[in-house]
C-alpha positions in Angstrom: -151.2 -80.5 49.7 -154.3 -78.9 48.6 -154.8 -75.3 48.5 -157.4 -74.9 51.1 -155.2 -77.2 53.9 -152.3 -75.0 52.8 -154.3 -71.6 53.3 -155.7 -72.4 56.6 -152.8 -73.9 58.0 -150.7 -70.8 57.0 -153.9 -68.8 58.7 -153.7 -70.6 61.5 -149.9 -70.4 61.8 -150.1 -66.3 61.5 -152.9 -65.6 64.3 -151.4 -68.0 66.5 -147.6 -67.5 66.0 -146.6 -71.2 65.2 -144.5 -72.6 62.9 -146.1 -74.2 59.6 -144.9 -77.5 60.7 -146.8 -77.3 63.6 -150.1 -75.5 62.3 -150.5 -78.5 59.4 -150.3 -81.0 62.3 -152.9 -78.7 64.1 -155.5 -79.5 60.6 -154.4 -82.7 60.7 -155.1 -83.5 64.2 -158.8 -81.3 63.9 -159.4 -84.2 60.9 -158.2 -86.8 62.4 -161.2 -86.4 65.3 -163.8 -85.1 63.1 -163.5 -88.8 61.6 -163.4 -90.6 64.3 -159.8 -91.7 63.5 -157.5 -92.9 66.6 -154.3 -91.1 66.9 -150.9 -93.3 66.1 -148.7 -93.9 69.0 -146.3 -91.3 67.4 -148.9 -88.6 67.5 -149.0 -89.3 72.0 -145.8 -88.8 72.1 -143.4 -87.6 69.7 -142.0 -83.6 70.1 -141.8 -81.9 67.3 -143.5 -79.3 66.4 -145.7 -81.3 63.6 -147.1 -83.9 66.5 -147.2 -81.3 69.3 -150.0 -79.4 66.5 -151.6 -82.8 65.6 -152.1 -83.1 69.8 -153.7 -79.7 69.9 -156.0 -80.2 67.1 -156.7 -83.7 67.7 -157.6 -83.2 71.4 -158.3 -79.0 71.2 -156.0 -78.7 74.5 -155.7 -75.1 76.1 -152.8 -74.5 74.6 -154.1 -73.3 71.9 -154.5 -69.8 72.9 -152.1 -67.5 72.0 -148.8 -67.5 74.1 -149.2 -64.3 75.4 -152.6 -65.3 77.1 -151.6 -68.6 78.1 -148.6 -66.6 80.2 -151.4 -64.6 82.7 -152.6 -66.1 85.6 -155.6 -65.5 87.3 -153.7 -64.0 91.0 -152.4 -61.5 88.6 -155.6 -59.8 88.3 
């Protein structure tokens, strides 16, 4: 792992509260669609925490906003 993936994947875990494992498969997913590359079977659907932060990057869902502002709802307000 090169230096700059490790830093911004240990970045990314701290502001966001993830685990490692699932921040690296956050880069990975972000370069994985900046290529053009098609995501593996596994990536759809596998669970842990790794492929859950490959989906995230790969397809830059929602959820990745912080938990705590991914928990209010708009009829709160």
């Amino acid at each position: 792992m090169n230096d700059v993936f490790a830093d911004k994947s240990q970045a990314l875990a701290e502001e966001m509260g993830w685990t490692t494992r699932r921040a690296e498969g956050y880069v990975d997913g972000e370069a994985y669609r900046r290529r053009g590359l098609e995501i593996s079977a596994y990536h759809k659907i596998a669970l842990d925490e790794y492929a859950q932060g490959f989906r995230t990057g790969y397809y830059k869902e929602a959820h990745s906003l912080p938990s705590d502002d991914s928990e209010k709802s708009p009829a709160a307000a």
